[in-house]
PDB file of N, CA, C and O in Angstrom:
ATOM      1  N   UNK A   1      86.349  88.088  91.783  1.00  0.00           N
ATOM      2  CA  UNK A   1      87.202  89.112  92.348  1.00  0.00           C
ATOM      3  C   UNK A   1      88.614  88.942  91.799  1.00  0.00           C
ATOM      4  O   UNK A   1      89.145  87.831  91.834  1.00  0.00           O
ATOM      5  N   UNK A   2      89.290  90.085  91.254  1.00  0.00           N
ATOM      6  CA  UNK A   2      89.921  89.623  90.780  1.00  0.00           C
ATOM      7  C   UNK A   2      91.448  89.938  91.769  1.00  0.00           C
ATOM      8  O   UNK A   2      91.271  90.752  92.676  1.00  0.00           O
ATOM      9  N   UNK A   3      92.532  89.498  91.673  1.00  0.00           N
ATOM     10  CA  UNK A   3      93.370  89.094  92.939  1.00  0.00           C
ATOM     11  C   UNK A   3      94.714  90.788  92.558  1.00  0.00           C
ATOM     12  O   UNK A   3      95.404  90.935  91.549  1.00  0.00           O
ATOM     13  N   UNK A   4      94.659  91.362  93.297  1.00  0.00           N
ATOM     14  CA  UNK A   4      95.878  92.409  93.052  1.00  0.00           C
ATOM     15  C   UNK A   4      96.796  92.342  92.880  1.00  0.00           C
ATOM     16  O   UNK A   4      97.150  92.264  94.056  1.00  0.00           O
ATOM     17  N   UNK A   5      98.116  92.270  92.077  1.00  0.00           N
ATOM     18  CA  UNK A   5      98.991  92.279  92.642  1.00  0.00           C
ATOM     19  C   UNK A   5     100.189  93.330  93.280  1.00  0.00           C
ATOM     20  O   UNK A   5      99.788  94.492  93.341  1.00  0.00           O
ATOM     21  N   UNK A   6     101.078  93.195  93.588  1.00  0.00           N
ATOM     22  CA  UNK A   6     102.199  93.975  94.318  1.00  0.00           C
ATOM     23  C   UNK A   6     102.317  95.559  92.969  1.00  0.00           C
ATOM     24  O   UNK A   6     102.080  96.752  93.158  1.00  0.00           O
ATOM     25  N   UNK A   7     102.792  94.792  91.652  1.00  0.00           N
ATOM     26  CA  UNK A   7     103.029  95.609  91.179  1.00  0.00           C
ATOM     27  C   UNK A   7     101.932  96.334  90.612  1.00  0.00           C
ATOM     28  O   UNK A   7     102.086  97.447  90.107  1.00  0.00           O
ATOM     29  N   UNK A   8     100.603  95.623  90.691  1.00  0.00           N
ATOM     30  CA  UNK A   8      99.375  96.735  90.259  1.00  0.00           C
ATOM     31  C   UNK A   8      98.925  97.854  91.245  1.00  0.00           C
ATOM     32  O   UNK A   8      98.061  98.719  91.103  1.00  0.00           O
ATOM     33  N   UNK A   9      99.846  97.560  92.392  1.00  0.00           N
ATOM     34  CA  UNK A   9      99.538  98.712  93.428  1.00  0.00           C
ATOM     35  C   UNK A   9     100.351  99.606  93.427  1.00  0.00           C
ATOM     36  O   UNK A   9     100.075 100.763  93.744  1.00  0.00           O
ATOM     37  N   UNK A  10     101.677  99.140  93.008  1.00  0.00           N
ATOM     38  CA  UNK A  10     102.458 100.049  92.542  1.00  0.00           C
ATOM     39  C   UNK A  10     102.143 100.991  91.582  1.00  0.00           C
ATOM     40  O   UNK A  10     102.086 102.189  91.860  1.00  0.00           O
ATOM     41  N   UNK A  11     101.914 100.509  90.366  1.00  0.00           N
ATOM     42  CA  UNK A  11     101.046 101.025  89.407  1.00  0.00           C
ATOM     43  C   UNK A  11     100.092 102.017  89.191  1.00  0.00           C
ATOM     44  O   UNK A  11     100.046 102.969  88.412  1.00  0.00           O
ATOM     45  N   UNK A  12      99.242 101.534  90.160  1.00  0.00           N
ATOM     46  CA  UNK A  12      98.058 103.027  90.710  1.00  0.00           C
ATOM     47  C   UNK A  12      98.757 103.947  91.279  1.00  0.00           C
ATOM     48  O   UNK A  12      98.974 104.925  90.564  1.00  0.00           O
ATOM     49  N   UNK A  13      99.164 103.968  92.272  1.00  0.00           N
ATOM     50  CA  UNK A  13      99.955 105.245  93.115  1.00  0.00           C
ATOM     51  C   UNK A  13     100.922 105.861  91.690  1.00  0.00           C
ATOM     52  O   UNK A  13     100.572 106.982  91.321  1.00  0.00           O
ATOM     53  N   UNK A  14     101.767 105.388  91.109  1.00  0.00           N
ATOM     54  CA  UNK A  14     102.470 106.093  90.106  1.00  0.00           C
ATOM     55  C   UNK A  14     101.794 106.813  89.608  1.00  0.00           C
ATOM     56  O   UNK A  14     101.837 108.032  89.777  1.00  0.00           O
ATOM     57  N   UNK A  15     100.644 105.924  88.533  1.00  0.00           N
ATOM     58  CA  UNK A  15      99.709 106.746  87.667  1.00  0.00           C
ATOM     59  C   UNK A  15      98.658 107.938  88.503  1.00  0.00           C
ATOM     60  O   UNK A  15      97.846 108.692  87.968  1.00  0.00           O
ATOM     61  N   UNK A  16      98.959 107.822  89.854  1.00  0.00           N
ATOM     62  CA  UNK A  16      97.913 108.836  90.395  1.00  0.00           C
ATOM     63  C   UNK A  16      98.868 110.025  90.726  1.00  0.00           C
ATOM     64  O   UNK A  16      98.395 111.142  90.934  1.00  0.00           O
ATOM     65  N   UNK A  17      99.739 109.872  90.758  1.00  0.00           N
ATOM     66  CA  UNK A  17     100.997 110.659  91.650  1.00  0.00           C
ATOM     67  C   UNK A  17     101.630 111.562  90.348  1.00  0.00           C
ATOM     68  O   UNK A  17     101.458 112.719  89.962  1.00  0.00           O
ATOM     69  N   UNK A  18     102.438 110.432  89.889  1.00  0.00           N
ATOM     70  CA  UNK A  18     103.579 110.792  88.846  1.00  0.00           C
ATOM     71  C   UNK A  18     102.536 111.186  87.528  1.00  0.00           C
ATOM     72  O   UNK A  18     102.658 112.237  86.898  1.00  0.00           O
ATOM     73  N   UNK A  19     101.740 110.394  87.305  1.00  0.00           N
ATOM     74  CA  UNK A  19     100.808 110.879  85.728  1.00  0.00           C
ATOM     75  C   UNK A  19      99.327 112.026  86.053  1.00  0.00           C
ATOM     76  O   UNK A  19      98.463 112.397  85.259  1.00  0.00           O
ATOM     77  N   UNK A  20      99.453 112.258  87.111  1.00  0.00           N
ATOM     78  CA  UNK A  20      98.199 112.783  87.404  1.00  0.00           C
ATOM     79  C   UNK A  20      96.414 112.535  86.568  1.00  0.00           C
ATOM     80  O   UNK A  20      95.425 113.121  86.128  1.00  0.00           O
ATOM     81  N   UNK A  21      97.059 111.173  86.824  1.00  0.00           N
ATOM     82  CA  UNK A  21      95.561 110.573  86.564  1.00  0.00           C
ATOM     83  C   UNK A  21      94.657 110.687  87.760  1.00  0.00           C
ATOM     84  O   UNK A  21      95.118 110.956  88.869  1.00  0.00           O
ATOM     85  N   UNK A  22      93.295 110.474  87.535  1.00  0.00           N
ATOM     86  CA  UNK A  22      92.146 110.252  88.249  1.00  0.00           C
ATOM     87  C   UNK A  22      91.739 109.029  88.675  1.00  0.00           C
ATOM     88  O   UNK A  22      91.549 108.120  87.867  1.00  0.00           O
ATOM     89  N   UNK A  23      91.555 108.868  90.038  1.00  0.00           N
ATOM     90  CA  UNK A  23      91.002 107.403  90.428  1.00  0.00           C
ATOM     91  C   UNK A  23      89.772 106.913  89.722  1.00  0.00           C
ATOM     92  O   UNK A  23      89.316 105.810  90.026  1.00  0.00           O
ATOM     93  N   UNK A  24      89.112 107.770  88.656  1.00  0.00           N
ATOM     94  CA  UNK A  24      88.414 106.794  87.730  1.00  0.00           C
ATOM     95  C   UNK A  24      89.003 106.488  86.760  1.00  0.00           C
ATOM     96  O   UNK A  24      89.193 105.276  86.663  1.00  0.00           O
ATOM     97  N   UNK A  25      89.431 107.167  85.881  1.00  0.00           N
ATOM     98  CA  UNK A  25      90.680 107.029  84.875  1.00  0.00           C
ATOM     99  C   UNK A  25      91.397 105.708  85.366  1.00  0.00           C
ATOM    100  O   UNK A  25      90.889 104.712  84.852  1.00  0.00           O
ATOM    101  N   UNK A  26      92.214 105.498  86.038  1.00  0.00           N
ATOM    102  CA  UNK A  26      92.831 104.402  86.754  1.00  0.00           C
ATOM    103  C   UNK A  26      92.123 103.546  86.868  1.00  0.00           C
ATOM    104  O   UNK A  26      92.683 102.534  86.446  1.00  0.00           O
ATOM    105  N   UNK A  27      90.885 103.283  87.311  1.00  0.00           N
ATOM    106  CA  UNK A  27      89.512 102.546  87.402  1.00  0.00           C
ATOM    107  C   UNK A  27      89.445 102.140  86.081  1.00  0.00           C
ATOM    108  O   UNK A  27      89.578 100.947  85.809  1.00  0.00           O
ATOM    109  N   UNK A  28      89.246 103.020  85.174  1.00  0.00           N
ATOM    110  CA  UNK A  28      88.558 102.463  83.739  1.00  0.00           C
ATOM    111  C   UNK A  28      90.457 101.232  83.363  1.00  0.00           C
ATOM    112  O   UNK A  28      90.867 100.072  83.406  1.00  0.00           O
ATOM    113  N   UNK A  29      90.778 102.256  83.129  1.00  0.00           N
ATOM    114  CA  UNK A  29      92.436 101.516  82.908  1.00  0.00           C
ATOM    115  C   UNK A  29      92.711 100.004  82.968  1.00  0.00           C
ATOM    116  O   UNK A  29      92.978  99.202  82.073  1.00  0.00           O
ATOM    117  N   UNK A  30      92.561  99.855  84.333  1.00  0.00           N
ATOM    118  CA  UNK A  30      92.965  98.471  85.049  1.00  0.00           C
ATOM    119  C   UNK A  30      92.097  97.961  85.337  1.00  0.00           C
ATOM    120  O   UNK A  30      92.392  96.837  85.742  1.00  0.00           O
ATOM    121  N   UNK A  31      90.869  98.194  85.375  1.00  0.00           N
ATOM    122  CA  UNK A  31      89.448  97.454  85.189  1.00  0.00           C
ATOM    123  C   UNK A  31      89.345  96.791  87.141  1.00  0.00           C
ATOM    124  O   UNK A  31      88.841  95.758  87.581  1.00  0.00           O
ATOM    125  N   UNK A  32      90.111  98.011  87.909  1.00  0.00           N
ATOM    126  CA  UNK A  32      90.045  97.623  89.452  1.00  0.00           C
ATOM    127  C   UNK A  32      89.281  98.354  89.945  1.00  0.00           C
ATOM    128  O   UNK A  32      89.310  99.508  89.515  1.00  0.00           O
ATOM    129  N   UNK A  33      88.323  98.040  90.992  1.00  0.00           N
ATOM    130  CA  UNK A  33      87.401  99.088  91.281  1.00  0.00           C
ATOM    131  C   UNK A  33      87.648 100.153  92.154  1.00  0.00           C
ATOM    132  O   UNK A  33      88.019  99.960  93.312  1.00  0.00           O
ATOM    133  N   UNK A  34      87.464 101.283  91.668  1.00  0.00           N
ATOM    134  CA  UNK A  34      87.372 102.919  92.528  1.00  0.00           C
ATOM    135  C   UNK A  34      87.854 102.702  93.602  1.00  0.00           C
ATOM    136  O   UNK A  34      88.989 103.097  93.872  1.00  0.00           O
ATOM    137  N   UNK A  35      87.030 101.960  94.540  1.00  0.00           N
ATOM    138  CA  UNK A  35      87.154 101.168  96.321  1.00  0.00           C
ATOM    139  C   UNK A  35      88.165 101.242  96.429  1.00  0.00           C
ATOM    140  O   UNK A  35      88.494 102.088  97.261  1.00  0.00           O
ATOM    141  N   UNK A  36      89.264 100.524  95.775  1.00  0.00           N
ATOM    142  CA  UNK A  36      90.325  99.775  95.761  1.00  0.00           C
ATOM    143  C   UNK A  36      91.358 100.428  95.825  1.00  0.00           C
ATOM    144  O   UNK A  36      92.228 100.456  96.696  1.00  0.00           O
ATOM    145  N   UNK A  37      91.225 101.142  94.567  1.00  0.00           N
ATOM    146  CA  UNK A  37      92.443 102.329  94.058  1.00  0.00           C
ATOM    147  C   UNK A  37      92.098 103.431  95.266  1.00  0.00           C
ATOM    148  O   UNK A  37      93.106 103.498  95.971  1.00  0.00           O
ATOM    149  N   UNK A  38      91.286 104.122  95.660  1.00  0.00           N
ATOM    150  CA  UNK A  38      90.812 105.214  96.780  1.00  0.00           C
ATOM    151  C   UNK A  38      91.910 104.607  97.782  1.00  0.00           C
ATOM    152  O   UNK A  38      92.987 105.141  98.047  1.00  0.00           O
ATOM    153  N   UNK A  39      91.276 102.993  98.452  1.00  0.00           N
ATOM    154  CA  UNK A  39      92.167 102.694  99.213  1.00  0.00           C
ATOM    155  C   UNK A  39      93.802 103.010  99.618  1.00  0.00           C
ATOM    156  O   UNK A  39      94.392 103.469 100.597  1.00  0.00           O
ATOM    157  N   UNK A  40      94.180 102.474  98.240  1.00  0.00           N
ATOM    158  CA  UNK A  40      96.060 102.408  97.941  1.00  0.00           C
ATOM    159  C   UNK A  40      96.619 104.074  97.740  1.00  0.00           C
ATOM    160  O   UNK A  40      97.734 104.561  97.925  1.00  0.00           O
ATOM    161  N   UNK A  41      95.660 104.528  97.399  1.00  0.00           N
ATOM    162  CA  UNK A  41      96.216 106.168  97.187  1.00  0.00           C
ATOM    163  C   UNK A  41      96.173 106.651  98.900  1.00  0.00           C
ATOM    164  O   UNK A  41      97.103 107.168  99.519  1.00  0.00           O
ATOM    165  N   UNK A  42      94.885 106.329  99.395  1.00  0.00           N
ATOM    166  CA  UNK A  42      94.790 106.844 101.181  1.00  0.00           C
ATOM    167  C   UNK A  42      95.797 106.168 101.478  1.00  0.00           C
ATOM    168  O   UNK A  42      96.747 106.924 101.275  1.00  0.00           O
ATOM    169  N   UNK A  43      96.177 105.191 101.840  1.00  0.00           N
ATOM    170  CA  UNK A  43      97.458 104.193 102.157  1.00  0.00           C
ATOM    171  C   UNK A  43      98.705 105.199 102.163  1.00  0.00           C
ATOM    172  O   UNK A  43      99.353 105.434 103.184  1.00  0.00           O
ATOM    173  N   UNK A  44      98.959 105.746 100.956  1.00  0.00           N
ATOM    174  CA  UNK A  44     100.371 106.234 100.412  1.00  0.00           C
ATOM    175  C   UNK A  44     100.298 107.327 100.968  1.00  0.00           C
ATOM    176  O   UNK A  44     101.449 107.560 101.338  1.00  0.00           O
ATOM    177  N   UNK A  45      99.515 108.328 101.324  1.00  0.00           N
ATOM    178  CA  UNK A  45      99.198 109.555 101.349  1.00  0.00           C
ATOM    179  C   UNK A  45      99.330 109.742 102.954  1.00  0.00           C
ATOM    180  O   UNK A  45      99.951 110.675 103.462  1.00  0.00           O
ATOM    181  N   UNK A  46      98.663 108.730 103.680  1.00  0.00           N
ATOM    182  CA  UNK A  46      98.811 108.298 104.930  1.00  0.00           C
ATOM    183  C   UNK A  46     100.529 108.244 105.704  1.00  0.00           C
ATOM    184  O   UNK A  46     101.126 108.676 106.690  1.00  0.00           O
ATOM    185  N   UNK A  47     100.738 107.483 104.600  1.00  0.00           N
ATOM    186  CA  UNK A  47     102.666 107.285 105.049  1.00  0.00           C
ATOM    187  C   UNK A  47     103.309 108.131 104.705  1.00  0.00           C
ATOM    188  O   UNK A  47     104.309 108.314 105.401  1.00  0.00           O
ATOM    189  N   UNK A  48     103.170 108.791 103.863  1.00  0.00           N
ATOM    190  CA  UNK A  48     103.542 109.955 103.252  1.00  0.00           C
ATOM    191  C   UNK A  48     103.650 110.817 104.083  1.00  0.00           C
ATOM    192  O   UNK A  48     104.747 111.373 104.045  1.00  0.00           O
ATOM    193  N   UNK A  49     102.993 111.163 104.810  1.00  0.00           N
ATOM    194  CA  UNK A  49     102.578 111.974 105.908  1.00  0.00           C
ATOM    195  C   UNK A  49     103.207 111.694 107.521  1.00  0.00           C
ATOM    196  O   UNK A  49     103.611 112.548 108.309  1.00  0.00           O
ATOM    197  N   UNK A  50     103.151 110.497 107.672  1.00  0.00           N
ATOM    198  CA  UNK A  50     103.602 109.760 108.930  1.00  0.00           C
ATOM    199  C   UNK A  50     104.947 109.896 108.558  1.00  0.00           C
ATOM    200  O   UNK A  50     105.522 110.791 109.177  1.00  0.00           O
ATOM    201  N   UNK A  51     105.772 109.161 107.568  1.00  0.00           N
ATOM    202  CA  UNK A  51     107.381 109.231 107.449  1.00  0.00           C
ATOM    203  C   UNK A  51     107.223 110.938 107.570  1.00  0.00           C
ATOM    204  O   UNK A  51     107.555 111.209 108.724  1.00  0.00           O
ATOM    205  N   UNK A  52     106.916 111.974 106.971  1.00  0.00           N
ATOM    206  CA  UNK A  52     107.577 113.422 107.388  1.00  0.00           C
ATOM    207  C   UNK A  52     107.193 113.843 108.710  1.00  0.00           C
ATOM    208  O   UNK A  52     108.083 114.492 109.261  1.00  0.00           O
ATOM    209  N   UNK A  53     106.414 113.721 109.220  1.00  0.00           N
ATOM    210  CA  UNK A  53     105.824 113.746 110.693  1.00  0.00           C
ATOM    211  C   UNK A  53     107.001 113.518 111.538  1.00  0.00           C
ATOM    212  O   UNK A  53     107.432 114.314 112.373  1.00  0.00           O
ATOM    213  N   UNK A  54     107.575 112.154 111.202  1.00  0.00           N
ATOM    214  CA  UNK A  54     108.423 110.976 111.979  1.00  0.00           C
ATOM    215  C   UNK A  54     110.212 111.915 111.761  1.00  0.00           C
ATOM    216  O   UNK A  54     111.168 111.646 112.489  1.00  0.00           O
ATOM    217  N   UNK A  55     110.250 112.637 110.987  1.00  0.00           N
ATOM    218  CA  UNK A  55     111.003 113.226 110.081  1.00  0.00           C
ATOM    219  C   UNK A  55     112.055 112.530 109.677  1.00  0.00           C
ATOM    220  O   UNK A  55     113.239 112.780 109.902  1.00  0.00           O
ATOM    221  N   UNK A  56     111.484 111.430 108.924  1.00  0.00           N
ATOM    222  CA  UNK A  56     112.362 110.186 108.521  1.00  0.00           C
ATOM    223  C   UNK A  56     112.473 110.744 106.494  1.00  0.00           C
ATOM    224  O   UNK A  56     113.159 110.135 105.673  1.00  0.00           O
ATOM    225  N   UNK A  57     111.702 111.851 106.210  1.00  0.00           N
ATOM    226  CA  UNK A  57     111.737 111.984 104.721  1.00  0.00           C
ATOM    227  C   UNK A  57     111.246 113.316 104.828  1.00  0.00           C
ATOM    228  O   UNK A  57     110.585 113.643 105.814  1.00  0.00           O
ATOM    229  N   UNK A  58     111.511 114.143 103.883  1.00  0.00           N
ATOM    230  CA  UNK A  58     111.187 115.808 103.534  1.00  0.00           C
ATOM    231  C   UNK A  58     110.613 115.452 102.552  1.00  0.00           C
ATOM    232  O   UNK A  58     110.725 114.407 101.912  1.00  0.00           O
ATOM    233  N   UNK A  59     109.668 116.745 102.332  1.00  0.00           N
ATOM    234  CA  UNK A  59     108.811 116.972 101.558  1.00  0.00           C
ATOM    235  C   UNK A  59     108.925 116.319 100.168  1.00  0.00           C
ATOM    236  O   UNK A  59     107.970 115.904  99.511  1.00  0.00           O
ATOM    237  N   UNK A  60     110.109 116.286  99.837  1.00  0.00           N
ATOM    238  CA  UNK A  60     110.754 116.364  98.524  1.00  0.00           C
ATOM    239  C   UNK A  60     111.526 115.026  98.062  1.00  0.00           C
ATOM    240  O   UNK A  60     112.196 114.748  97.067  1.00  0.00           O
ATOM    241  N   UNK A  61     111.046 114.145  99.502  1.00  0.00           N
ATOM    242  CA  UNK A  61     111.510 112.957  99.143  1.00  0.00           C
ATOM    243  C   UNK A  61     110.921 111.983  98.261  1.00  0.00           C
ATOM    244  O   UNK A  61     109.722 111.916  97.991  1.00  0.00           O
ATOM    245  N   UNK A  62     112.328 110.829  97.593  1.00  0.00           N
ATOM    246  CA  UNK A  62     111.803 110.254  96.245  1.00  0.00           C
ATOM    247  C   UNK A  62     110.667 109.289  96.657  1.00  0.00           C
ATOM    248  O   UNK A  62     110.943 108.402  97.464  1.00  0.00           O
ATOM    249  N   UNK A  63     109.108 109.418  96.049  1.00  0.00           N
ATOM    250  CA  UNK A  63     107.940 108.914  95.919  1.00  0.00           C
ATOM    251  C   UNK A  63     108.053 106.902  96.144  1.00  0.00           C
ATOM    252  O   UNK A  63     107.487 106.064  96.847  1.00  0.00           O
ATOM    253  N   UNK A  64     109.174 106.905  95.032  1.00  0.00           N
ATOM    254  CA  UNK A  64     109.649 105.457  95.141  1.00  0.00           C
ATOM    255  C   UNK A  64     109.795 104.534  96.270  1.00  0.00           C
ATOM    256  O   UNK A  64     109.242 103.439  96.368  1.00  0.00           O
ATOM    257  N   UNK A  65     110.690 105.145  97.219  1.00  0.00           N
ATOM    258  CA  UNK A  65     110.499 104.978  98.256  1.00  0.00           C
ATOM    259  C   UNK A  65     109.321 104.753  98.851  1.00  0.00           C
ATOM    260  O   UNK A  65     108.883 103.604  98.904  1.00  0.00           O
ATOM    261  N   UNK A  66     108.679 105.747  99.352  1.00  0.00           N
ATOM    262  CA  UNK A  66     107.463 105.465  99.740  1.00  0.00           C
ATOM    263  C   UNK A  66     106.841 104.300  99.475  1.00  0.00           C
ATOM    264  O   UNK A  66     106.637 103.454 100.346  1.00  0.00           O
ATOM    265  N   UNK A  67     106.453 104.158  98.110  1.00  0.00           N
ATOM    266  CA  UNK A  67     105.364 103.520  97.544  1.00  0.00           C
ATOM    267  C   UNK A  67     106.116 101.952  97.640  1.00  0.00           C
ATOM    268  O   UNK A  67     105.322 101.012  97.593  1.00  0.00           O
ATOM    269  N   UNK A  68     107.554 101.612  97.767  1.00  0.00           N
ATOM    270  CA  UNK A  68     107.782 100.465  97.750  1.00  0.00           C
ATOM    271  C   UNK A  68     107.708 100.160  99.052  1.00  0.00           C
ATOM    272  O   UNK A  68     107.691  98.942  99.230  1.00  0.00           O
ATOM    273  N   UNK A  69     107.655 100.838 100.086  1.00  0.00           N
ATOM    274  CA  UNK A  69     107.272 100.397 101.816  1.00  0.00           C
ATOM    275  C   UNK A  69     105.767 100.064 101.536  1.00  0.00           C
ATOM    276  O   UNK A  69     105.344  98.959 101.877  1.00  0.00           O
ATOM    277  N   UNK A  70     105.066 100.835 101.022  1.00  0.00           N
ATOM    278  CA  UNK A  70     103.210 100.651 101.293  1.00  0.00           C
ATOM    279  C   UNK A  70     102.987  99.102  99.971  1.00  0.00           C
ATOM    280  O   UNK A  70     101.824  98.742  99.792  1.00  0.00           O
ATOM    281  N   UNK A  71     103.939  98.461  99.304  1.00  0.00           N
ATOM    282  CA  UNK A  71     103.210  97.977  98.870  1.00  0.00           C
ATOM    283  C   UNK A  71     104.073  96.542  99.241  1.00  0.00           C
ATOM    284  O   UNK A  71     103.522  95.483  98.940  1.00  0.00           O
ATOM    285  N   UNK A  72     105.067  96.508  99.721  1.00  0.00           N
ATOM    286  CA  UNK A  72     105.477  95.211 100.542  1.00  0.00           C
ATOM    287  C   UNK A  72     104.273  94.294 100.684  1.00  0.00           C
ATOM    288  O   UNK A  72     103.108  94.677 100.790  1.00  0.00           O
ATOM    289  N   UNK A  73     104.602  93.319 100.676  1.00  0.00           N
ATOM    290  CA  UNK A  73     103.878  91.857 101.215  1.00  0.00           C
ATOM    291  C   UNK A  73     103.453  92.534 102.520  1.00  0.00           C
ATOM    292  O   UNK A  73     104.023  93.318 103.278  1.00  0.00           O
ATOM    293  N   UNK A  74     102.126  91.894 102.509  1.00  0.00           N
ATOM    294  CA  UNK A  74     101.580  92.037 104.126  1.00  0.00           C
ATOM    295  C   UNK A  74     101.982  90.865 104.892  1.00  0.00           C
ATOM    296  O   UNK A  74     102.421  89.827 104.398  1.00  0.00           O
ATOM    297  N   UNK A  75     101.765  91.149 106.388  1.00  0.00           N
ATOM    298  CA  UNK A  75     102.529  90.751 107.680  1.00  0.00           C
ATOM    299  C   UNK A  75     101.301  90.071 108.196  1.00  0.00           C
ATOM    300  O   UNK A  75     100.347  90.758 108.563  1.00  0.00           O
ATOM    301  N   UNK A  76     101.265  88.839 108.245  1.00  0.00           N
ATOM    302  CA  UNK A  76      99.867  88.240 108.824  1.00  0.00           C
ATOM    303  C   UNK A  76     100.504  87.894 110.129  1.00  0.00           C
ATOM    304  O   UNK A  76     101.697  87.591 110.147  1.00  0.00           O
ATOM    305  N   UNK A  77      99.768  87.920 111.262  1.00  0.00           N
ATOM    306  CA  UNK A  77      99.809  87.770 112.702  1.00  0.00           C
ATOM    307  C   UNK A  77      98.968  86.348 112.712  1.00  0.00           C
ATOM    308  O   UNK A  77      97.817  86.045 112.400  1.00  0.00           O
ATOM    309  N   UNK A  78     100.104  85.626 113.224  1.00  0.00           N
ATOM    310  CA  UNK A  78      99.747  83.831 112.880  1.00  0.00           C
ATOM    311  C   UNK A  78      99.694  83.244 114.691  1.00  0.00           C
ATOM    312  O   UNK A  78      99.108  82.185 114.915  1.00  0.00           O
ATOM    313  N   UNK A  79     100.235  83.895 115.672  1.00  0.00           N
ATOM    314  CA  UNK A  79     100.243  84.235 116.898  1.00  0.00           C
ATOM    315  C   UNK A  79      99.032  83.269 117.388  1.00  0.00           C
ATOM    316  O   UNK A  79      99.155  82.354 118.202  1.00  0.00           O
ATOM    317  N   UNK A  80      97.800  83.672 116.705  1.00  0.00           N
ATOM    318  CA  UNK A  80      96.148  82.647 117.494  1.00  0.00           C
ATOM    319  C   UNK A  80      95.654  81.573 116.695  1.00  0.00           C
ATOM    320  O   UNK A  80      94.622  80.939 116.915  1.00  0.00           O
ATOM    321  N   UNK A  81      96.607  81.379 115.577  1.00  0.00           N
ATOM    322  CA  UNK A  81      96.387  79.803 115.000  1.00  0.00           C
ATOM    323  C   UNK A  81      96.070  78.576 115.491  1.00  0.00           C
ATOM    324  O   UNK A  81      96.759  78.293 116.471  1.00  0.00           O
ATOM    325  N   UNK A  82      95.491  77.964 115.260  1.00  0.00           N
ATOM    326  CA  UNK A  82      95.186  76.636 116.014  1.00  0.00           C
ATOM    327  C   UNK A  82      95.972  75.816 115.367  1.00  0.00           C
ATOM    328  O   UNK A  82      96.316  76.146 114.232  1.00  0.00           O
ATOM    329  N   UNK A  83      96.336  74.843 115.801  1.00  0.00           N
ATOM    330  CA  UNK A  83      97.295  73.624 114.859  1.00  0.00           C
ATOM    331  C   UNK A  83      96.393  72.545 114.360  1.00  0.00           C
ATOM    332  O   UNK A  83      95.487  72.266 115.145  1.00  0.00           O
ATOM    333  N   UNK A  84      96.418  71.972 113.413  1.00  0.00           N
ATOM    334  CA  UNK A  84      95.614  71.045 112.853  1.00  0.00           C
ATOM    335  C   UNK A  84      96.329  69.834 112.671  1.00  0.00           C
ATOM    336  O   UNK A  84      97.523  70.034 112.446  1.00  0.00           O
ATOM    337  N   UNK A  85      96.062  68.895 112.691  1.00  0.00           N
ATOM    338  CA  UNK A  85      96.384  67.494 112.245  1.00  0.00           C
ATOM    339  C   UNK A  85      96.047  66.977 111.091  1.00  0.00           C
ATOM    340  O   UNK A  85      94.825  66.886 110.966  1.00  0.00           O
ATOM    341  N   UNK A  86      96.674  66.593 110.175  1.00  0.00           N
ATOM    342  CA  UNK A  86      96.180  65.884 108.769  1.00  0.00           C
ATOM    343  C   UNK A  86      96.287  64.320 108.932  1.00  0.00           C
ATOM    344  O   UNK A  86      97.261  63.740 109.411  1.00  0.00           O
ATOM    345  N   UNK A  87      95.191  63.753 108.484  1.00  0.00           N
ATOM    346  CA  UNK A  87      95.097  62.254 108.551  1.00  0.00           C
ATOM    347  C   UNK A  87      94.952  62.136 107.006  1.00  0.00           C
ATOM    348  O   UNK A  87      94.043  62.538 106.280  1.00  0.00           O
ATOM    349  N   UNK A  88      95.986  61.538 106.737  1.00  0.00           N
ATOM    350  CA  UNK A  88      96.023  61.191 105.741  1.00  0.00           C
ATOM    351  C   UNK A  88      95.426  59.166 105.300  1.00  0.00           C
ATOM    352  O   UNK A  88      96.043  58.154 105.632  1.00  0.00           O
ATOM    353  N   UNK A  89      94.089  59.237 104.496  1.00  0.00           N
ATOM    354  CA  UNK A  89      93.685  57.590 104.567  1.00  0.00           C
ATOM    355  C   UNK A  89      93.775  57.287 103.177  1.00  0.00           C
ATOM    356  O   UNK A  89      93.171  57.827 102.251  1.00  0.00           O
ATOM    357  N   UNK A  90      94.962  55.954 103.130  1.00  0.00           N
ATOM    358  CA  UNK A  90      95.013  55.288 102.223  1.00  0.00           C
ATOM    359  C   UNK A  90      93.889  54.463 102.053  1.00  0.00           C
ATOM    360  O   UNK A  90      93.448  53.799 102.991  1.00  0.00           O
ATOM    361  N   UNK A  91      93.204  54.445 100.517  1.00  0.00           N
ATOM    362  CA  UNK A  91      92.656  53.634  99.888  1.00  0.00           C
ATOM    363  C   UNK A  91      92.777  52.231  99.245  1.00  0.00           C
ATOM    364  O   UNK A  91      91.831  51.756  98.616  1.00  0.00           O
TER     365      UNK A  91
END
């Protein structure tokens, strides 16, 4: 599997948005699967929608934006962690 990064998500949404490529096109491209890219485009399209809803952005607002909120580092909820102890044994 191969690991995404920040700016390859960036990447898709541009090329789907700004180049009017196809989520297979993009697929063949970056060698990421369909799944994936479908995902990050629903993602953008999603907020896209919610920020004008929210009426935090018009229609006509810059894409950039957007796409640099949806592709931020994710927020892990660490809240039900258990704590562990390391024993460390010298040999």
């Amino acid at each position: 599997m191969k690991l995404i990064s920040l700016k390859d998500k960036q990447e898709i949404i541009l090329s789907y948005i700004r180049d009017g490529k196809s989520q297979r096109q993009i697929s063949r491209e970056t060698g990421i699967d369909r799944k994936v890219i479908r995902k990050y485009i629903k993602k953008y399209e999603e907020k896209r929608r919610d920020l004008i809803n929210e009426g935090k952005i018009d229609g006509n607002t810059d894409i950039q934006e957007i796409i640099d909120n949806i592709v931020e580092r994710s927020k892990y909820n660490i809240e039900n962690r258990h704590k562990r102890k390391l024993i460390y044994i010298m040999l």
